[in-house]
Each structure stands twice: as C-alpha cells, then as structure tokens.
C-alpha positions, 0 to 999 in steps of 0.5 A: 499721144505719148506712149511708144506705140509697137511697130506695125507688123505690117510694116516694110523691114526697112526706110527705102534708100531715097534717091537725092533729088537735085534741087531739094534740101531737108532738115529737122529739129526738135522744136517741143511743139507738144513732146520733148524730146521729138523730132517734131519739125521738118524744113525743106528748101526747093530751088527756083523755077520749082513747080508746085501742085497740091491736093487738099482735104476738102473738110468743111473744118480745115485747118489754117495751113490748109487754107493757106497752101490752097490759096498758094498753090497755083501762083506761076511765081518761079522763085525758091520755094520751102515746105515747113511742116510741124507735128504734134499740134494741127492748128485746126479749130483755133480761129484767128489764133490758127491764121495768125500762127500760119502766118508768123511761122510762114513769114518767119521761113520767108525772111531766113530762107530770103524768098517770097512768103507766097512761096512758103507753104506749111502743114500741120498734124496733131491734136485739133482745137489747140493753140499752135505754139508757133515760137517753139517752131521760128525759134528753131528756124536758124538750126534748120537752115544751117542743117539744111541737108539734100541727104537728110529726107529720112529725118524728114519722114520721122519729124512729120509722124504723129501715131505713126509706127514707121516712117513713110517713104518710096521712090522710083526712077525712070529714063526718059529720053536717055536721061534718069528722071527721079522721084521720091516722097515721104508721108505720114498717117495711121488713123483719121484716114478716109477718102478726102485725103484722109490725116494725111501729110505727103510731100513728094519730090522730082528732078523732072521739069514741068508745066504747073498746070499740068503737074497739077491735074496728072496729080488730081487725076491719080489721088483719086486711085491713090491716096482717096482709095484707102480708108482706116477708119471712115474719119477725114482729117481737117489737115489732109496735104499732099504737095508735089515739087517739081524742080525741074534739075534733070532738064527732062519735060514730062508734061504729058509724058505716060512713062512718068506718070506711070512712075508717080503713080507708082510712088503714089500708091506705095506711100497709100499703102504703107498709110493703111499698113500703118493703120492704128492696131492693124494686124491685116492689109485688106484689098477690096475689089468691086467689078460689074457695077453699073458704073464706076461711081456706083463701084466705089460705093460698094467698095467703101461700104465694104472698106468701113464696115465696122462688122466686116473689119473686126471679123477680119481681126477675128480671123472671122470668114463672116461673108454675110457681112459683105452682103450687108455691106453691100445691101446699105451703100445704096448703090445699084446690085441685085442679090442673085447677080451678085458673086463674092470671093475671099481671094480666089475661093469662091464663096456665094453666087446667084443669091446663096452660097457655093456649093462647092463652098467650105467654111474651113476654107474661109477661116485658113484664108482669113489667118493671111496678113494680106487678104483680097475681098473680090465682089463682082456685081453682075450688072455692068462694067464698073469696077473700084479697088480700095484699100483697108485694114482691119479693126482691133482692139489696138485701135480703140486703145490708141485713140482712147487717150490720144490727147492724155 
C-alpha cells in the first residue's frame, strides 16, 4: 500500500512521551524492504539477564519469524538479547525462502551485536507470499548498531507500521516497594485484526525483574482480555507477535506482584485499543459488553458475534441504530440465549426487553447515540453469570478502498 492513508480520527492527539527504559536500546533505518523512502526496519538491543515472554498467532500459516520466535522464547539463556522487526514484506507463504530469509537476517543481528543468535528474535508484516528481500534489512545492519539509541522507541513505533495511520504507544509506572517500576510498549496493526493476535506486532518493555515463567503465563493470562478481545474485521493475520522484555534494570522482582500486573494490563489494553481506533476506515470505536451468559465462553461468543457482524458494523457507520441486527447477532453465534431473557442497550438507553422492544423506547434516541465517535452495545442475556467485553469498530467504505489494491 502506497498511498498516505488520513489520519484516523480516531486517533489520540499525540505519540505519549515514553519513559526510557533502563536496559533498552532502539533504532531505525530505511531499508527499502518494499517503499523507498520509509522507515521500514527497526532494531532493538536488550541487556543481559533480559526475560523474554511472547504470544504468538495461532494461524495454521504462520510466518517463518513467527515460528522461529516460538521455538526461542522459553531458553533460560540470560545473555543480550535483540529484537529486529522489518514492515512492508511479512515473509509468510515463501517456504524454504522464508525460513532461509529469518535466518540470515537473525544470524546477521547476531554477529554485529556479538550475542547468541538463539536470542535474536524477529517480526515480520506486510504483504504475504513474497519473497523477504533480506539483504536490503542486513545491509543496514551497521547503521542501526551505530544508531542504537534508549530515546529512540518512537522512531521505532513508525518503522513497524504498515496501513497504520498513527503510530502506537503507552506507558505506565508504578512504585514498588518504594522503587519506580516502568513499563512502555509500542504496537502496530489496522486491519487483518481478529482474536489469535489479530496483524499485530507489539513489543512491550520493563525495567522490572522477573522470573520467565512467570512473566509468561501473567502475559498469556491478560492477552486474552487484551489484545484477543478486539476485532476489525474477522481476519487473523499469519504475523501476529506480542514480546514482552523484562530487564530487570530496577532491581524490583515483581513475580506475583498484583500492583504490576495491574499496570501491564493497563499498558496492554491501551496499545489494543489504539489497534481498533487505527481500524482501516473506522469513523467509530464500538465497546460491546455481553453479561448473564451461561458462561464465560459462551459470552464471548456472543460478544464477537456481535463485534464481526458485517450487518451490525455498517449500521453503525451509517449512523443506523438498527438493533435487530444484534438480535441477529446473537440468535447465529450459536451460544445459549433465549429470546424473551434477552435485554439490549445502546449505552444506557434501554431498547428491547423480554422479547420485544421497550416501551419506553424511541427511535430518535437511537439515532442521536449513534452520531457519538465512542458507542457502547450492552447485552445482557438473562441465563447466568457469564460476561465478555470486546472491542470493535465500524465498517466503512474507507476499508473496502483500503484493502482494494493493498498489494498495487
């Protein structure tokens, strides 16, 4: 895609000010991976005894980066670690090619940062089923190393972007016992975005010290109510990388630790949202919120039944307050509900219950909460305690342009 796209106007007013995070070194270059003239590569250079915890797309066609960072992420190697992260070409679909490609671009990271290949770990997006132009990226190897900068994430955060319209970041800090604990994260993707990581890329940073293990399954644990509850457009991307580094530079332990977690779910959730407000076309953020589910499970069926309804989507760009449609929605998921149980609102506007439309319900109402940028779809089943909150936009004609001549 080489067309500027408009900034979303959905997007926040300005890239936050990210805090420098002891132990973390960034740089970009332009490589002419696909465009010239574009910060297209990114490098970062992690201290030793840095943790490292990674989720992963589960697509059944992932990409040679993803298969690679899977089979890294877990070693208990405590040497410098890097991350090297190119856009523009996603190395997915190209066989032995792909492998290859990962390959020499790892191993290149390796010999000019002097550390263990096994702790090189690399990301892909772009067009699928082409070639990755690997010497364009090693040739720029040099520059970045030289460049290598603990201010330099925000150039970062541009150099991963692909139809995104803003760059992506967040931060928190938190003190633990008397000490500042800081985390900070970058992330790209607008469309391809479904549950399973969705074309994601984010990679997140903390000065906190942490056992592997554990970093792992507290990020497992708030992907699912993170970055797997939002969807643009049904599509999981075969790229789909979220890596968290821990270096451990305050000296604070937060294994277990309840203030932290806190604070990366915040982080977490922050960089997700700014995914779906990046949504290709979107004009309106849409939380849904399903509770009284049988279950859980069976919420967040609904809830994504809702969330990826083409019907639903365009009402809402339409400025349609069309709330049969979610009665469709959920009607299809195939999840338990029962029609005269069932309770729909546009907000806090109370629109049909126990199987028919509210009395005290006016279509007007509808249509004035529908002109909002920022829309709440609240379902409440009637059958037990389950609940799920998901994240989605709209769907416009913007998109459809977009994704059109994506490869042209």
């Amino acid at each position: 895609m080489g067309k500027a796209l408009a900034v979303s106007p959905l997007a926040p007013t300005a890239f936050p000010d990210l805090p420098v995070i002891g132990g973390v070194e960034f740089a970009a270059a332009q490589a002419g991976v696909r465009y010239a003239g574009r910060t297209d590569v990114m490098l970062v250079r992690l201290a030793a005894g840095t943790a490292m915890a990674g989720v992963f797309t589960r697509s059944a066609t992932r990409s040679a980066a993803v298969l690679d960072c899977q089979e890294k992420i877990g070693h208990k190697d405590s040497g410098p670690a890097a991350i090297i992260v190119n856009s523009g070409n996603s190395n997915a679909f190209t066989g032995r090619n792909g492998v290859e490609s990962t390959h020499a671009v790892t191993s290149a990271v390796a010999q000019t940062l002097e550390i263990e290949e096994n702790r090189v770990f690399s990301s892909s997006t772009g067009v699928i089923g082409e070639p990755l132009p690997h010497a364009r990226i090693t040739a720029k190897l040099d520059e970045l190393k030289a460049n290598l900068n603990p201010n330099g994430i925000a150039e970062a955060a541009r150099a991963i972007m692909t139809t995104d319209t803003f760059p992506k970041g967040a931060t928190a800090t938190i003190e633990i016992d008397g000490k500042p604990v800081k985390i900070a994260g970058i992330a790209k993707g607008s469309g391809m975005i479904a549950p399973d990581m969705a074309t994601m890329l984010v990679y997140i940073f903390t000065d906190a010290q942490a056992d592997q293990a554990k970093l792992q399954k507290m990020l497992s644990k708030l992907t699912d109510v993170t970055f797997n509850a939002i969807t643009v457009d049904s599509d999981t991307s075969t790229s789909d990388t979220l890596l968290l580094a821990a270096t451990g530079a305050s000296g604070v332990n937060v294994d277990g630790n309840a203030a932290f977690e806190a604070a990366l779910h915040e982080v977490m959730l922050d960089l997700a949202h700014q995914v779906v407000r990046d949504g290709e076309g979107a004009t309106k953020f849409v939380e849904v919120n399903v509770t009284g589910a049988a279950s859980d499970s069976d919420a967040r069926v609904h809830a994504m039944a809702i969330a990826n309804s083409p019907l639903i989507k365009t009402a809402i760009a339409g400025e349609d307050p069309n709330w049969g449609r979610v009665v469709m929605a959920i009607g299809k998921s195939g999840a338990a509900a029962d029609r005269d149980l069932l309770t729909i609102r546009f907000g806090d506007i109370l629109v049909a219950e126990k199987g028919w439309v509210s009395p005290t319900y006016k279509e007007q109402l509808g249509a004035d909460y529908m002109k909002g940028q920022y829309l709440a779809i609240n379902v409440d089943l009637g059958l037990g305690v389950g609940k799920s909150t998901v994240w989605t936009c709209d769907l416009t004609h913007g998109y459809i342009s977009i994704n059109a001549d994506y490869r042209s």
